[in-house]
C-alpha positions as CSV (number, residue, x, y, z in Angstrom):
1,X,-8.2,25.2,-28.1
2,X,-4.6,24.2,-28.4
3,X,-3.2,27.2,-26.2
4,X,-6.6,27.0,-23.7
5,X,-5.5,23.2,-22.7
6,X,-1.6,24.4,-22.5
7,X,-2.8,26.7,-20.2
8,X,-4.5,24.3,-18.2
9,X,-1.8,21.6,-18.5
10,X,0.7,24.1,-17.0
11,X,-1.5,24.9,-13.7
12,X,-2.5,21.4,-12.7
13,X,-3.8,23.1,-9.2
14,X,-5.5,25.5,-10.5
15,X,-7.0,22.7,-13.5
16,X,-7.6,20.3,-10.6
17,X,-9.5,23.0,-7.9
18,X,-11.5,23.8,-11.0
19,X,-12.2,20.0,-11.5
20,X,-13.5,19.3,-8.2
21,X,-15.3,23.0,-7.9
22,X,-17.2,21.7,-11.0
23,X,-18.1,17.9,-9.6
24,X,-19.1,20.0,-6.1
25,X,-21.7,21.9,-8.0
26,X,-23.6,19.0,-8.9
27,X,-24.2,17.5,-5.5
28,X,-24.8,21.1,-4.2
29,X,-26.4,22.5,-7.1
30,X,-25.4,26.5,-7.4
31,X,-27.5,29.1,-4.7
32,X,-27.2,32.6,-3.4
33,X,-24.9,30.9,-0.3
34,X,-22.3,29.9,-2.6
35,X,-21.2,34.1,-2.2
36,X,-21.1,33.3,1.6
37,X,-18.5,30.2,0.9
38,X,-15.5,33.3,-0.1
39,X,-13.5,34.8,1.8
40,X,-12.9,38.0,0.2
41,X,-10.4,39.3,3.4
42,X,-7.6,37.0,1.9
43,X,-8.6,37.1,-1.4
44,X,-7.9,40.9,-1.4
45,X,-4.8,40.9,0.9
46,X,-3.4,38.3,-2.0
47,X,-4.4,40.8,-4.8
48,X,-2.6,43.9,-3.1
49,X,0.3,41.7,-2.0
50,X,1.0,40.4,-5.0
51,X,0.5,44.0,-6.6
52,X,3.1,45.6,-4.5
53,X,5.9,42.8,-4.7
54,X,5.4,43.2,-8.1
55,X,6.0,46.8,-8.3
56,X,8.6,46.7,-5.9
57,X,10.3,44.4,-8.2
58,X,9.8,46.6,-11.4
59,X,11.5,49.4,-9.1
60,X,14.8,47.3,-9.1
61,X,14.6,47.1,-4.8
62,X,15.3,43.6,-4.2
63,X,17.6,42.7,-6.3
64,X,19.6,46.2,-5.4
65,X,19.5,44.6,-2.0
66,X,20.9,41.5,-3.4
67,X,23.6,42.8,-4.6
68,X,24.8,44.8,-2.0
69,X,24.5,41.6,0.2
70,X,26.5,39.7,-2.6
71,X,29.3,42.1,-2.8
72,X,30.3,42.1,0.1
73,X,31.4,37.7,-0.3
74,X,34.4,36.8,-0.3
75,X,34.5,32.8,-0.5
76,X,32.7,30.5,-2.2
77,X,30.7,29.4,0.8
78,X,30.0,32.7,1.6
79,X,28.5,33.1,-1.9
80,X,26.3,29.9,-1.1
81,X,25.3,30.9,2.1
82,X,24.2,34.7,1.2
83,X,22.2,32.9,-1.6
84,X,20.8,30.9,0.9
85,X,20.0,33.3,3.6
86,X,18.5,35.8,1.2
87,X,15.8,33.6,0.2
88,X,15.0,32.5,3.9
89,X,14.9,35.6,5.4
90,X,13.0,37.7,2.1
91,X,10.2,34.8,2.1
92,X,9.0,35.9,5.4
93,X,8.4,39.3,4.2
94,X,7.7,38.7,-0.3
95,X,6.3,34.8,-0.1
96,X,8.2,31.9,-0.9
97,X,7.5,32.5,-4.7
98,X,8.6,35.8,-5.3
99,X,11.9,35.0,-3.3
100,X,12.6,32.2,-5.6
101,X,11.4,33.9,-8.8
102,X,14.3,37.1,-7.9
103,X,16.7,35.2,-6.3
104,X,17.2,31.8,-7.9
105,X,18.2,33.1,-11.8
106,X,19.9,35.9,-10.3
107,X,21.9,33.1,-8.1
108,X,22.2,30.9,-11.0
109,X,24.2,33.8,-12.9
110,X,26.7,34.8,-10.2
111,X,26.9,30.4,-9.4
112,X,28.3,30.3,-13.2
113,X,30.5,33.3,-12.5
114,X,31.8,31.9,-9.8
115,X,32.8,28.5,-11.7
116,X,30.5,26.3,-9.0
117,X,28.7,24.4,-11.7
118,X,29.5,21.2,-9.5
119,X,27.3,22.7,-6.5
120,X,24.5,24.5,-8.8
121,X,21.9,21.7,-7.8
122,X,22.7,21.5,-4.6
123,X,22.7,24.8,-3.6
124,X,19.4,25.9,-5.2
125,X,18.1,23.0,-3.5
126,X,19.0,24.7,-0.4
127,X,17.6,28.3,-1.7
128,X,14.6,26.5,-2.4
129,X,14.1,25.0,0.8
130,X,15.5,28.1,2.5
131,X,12.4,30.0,1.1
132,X,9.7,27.6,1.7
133,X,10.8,27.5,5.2
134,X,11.5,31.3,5.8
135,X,8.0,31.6,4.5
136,X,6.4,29.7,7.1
137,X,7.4,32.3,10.4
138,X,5.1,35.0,9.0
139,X,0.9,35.0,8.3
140,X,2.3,37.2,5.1
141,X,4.9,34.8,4.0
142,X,2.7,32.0,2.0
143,X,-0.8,31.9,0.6
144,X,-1.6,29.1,3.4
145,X,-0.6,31.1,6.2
146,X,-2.6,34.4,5.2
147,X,-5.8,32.2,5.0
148,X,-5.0,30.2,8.3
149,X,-4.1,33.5,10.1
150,X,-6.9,34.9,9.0
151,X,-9.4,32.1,9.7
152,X,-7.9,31.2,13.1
153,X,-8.1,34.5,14.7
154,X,-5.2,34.5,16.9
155,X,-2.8,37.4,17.3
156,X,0.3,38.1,15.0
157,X,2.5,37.4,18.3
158,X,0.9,34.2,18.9
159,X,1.3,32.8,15.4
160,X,5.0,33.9,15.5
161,X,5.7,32.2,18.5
162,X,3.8,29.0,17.0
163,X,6.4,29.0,14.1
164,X,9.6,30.6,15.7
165,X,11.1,27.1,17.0
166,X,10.7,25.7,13.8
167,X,11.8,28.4,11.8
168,X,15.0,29.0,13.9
169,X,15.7,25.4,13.4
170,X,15.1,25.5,9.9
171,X,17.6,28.2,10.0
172,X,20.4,25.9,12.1
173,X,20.4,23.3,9.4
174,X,19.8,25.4,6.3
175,X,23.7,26.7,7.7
176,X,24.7,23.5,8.4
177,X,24.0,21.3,5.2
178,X,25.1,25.0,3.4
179,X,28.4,25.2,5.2
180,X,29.0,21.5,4.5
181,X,28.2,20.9,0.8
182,X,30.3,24.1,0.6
183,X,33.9,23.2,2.4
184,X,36.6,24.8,0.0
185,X,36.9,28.2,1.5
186,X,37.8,29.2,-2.4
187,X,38.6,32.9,-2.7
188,X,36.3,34.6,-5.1
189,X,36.5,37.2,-7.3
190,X,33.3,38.7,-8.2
191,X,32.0,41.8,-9.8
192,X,28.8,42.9,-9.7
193,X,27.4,45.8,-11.4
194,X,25.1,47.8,-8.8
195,X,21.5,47.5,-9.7
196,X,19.7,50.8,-10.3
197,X,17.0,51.5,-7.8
198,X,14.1,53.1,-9.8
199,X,11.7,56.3,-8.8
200,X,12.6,56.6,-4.8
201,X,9.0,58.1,-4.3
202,X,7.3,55.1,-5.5
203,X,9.4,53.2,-3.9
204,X,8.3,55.0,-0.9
205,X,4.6,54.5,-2.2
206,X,4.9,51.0,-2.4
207,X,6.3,50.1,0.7
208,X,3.6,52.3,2.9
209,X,1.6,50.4,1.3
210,X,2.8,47.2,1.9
211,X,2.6,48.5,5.6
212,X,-0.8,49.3,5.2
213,X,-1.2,45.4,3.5
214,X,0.2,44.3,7.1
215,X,-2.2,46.4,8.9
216,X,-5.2,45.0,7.5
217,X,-3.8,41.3,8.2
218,X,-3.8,41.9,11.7
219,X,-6.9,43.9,11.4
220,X,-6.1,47.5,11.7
221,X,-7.0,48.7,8.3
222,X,-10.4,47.8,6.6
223,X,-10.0,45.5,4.0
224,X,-12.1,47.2,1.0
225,X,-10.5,50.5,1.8
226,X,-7.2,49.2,1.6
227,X,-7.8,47.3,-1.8
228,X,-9.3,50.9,-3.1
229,X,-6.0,52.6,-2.3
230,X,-3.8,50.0,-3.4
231,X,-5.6,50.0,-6.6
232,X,-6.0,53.0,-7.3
233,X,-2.3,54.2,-6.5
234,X,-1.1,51.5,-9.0
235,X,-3.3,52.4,-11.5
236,X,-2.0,56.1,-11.3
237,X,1.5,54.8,-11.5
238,X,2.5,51.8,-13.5
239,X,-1.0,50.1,-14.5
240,X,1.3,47.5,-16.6
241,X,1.0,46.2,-12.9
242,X,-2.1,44.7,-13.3
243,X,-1.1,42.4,-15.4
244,X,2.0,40.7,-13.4
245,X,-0.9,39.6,-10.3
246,X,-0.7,35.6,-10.7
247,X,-4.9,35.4,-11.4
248,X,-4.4,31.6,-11.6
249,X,-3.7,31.7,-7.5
250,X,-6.6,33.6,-7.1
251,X,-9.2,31.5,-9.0
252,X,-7.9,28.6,-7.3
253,X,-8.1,29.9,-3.9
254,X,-11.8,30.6,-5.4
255,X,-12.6,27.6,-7.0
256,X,-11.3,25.5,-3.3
257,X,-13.7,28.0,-1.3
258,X,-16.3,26.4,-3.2
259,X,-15.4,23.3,-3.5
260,X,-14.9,23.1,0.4
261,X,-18.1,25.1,0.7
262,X,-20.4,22.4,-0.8
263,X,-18.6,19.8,0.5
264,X,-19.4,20.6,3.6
265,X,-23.0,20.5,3.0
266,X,-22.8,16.8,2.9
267,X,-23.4,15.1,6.4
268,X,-21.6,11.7,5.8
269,X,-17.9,13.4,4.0
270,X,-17.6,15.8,7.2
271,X,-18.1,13.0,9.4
272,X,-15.8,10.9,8.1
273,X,-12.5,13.8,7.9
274,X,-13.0,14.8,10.9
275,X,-13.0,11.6,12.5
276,X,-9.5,10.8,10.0
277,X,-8.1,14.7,11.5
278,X,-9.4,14.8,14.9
279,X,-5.9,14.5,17.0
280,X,-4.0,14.3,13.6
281,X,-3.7,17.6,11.9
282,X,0.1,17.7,12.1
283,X,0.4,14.3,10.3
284,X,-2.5,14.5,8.1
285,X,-1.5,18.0,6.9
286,X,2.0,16.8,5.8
287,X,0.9,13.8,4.2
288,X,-2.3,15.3,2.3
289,X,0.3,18.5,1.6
290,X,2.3,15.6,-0.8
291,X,-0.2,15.2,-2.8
292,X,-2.0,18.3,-3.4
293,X,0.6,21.2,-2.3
294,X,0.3,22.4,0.9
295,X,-2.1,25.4,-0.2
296,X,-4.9,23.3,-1.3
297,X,-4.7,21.2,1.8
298,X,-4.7,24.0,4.2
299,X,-7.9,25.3,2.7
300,X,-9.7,21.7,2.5
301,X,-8.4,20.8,6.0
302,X,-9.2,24.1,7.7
303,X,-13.2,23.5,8.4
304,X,-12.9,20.0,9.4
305,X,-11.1,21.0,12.9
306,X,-10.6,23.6,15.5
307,X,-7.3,22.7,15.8
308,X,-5.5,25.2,13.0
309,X,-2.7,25.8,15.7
310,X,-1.6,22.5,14.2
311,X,-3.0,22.4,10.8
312,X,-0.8,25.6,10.6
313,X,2.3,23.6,11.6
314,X,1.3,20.6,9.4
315,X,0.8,22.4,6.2
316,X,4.0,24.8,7.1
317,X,6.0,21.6,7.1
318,X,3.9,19.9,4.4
319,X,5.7,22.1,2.0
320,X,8.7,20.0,2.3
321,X,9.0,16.4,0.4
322,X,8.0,16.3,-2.7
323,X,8.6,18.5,-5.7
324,X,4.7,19.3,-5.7
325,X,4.2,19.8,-1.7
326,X,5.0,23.5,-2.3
327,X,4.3,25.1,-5.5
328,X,7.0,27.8,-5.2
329,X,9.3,24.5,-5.4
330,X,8.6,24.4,-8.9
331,X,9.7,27.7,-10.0
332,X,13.5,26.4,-8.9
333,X,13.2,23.0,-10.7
334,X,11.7,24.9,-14.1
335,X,14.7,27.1,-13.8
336,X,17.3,24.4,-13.8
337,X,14.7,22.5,-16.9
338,X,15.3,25.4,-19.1
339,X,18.7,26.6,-18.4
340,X,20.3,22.8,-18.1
341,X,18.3,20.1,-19.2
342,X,21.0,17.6,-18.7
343,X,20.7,18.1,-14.9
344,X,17.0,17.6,-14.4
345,X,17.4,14.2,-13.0
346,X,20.3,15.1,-11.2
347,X,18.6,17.8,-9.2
348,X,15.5,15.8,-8.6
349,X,17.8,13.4,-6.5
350,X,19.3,16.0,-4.5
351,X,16.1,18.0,-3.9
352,X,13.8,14.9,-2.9
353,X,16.7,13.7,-0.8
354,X,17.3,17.4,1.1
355,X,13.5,17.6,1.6
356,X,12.7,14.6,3.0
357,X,15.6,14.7,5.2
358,X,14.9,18.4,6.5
359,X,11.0,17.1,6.9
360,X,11.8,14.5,9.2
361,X,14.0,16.4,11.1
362,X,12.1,19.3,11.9
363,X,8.5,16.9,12.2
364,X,10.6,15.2,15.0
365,X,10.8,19.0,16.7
């Protein structure tokens, strides 16, 4: 009992979707339509995503392209600013999360090497930030966008032409306030042994697949047969795999589809949020995005208004703020918890600080 309500304490989304999930079942009581309330398109390109990264990972790839990146540094700011740039421009293609799971111990390690303990919190504030808002220029980039992409049917131009002003301005000010906390141009000394890349075919494998994963977010590739490949071509190679999908993300993203499901059976709520969004999806997306994360708010927000053009925006930018507004945020701050406890407060300042100034700058845009 002990380790089930650990478990539960240490996902508070996924504790909380179940919460409400459970209260929405006893005003809608369960049916056969509660099947109708998934949407099993983003619940499989999730799975295979996740699959892939994961295997792409095991293989060694990104963090050989790390440190080829990294080896070529020659300053101290450089060092910050590859750090930086690596997790804004890999989020757009591996979600926010995965960048900051590879990239932020990895840049902890070479920050200690490089005796820059005084700029540690500062710049994986900026790494954090950097890859919650590379994330947001791609449908692939963050669970929210896959399921907004996906549920507002416009084309993969379209929705990078939605987020490319905000993305390149993201990009302006993460080098800016990089470049700035960073001034010493300190020569650095730095050797990095070359990270092994693992089997080159399924490597290969992998990434065809990932192309395939692409192909069926814009459309191109049924959805069941490319969840039947991906399976089954991980299963013949490293079934370990199975086991690194994050099946906490996945019951949530279940447990909101029914908790938004029922509540839209109820005539008075509906009435009420959409009057609160209509005109207001922008603002009301950051704001609810503080409380809950920005997934969960995309998914509860998303049937209340045709308007996801800005509920897209809103919940893109809701990720900035608070420590909670974008779960990937947390996998930065439990990094610095466990490796220097002594700085927790410390970091908190910094990142609250960063976030709420790069969230009124590019809301303003």
């Amino acid at each position: 009992m002990r380790k089930v309500l650990g478990f539960f304490k240490k996902d508070v989304v996924l504790t909380v979707s179940m919460l409400l999930a459970a209260v929405s079942c006893l005003l809608v009581p369960p049916n056969g339509g509660y099947l109708d309330y998934l949407d099993t398109h983003t619940l499989i390109l999730l799975f295979c995503l996740m699959l892939l990264i994961a295997g792409l990972r095991e293989q060694q790839l990104f963090q050989l392209l790390g440190s080829r990146m990294l080896g070529r540094v020659h300053s101290k700011r450089g060092l910050a600013l590859t750090l930086v740039f690596l997790c804004f421009v890999s989020s757009m293609f591996i979600t926010n999360d995965v960048a900051l799971i590879t990239f932020v111990p990895f840049g902890l390690m070479l920050l200690e090497m490089a005796e820059m303990g005084g700029l540690l919190c500062y710049v994986v504030t900026m790494m954090t930030l950097a890859g919650n808002l590379g994330s947001m220029f791609t449908p692939i980039g963050n669970p929210q966008n896959l399921y907004l992409f996906s549920r507002s049917g416009m084309a993969l131009e379209d929705f990078l032409w939605l987020m490319l002003p905000y993305t390149a301005a993201a990009g302006v000010l993460l080098f800016l306030f990089t470049a700035a906390g960073c001034r010493r141009q300190s020569s650095l000394q730095i050797r990095l042994e070359a990270a092994q890349l693992g089997d080159r075919r399924t490597v290969a494998l992998y990434l065809l697949l990932f192309l395939l994963c692409i192909g069926a977010t814009l459309g191109w590739v049924p959805h069941l047969l490319l969840f039947l490949l991906v399976a089954l071509c991980v299963a013949l190679k490293d079934r370990r795999l199975f086991a690194r999908v994050d099946y906490s993300l996945l019951a949530t993203f279940v447990f909101f589809f029914i908790f938004t499901g029922n509540i839209k059976q109820l005539g008075p709520f509906n009435a009420l949020l959409q009057g609160v969004l209509a005109g207001r999806e922008r603002l009301v997306g950051v704001l609810l995005s503080q409380l809950i994360s920005n997934v969960p708010a995309a998914m509860l927000l998303a049937g209340y208004t045709d308007n996801l053009r800005e509920l897209i925006v809103g919940t893109n930018l809701g990720g900035l703020g608070t420590l909670i507004a974008s779960m990937a945020s947390l996998i930065s701050y439990k990094q610095i918890a466990a490796r220097y406890p002594e700085r927790k407060r410390q970091y908190l300042g910094i990142f609250t600080l960063c976030n709420l100034g790069f969230l009124l700058l590019l809301y303003l845009l």
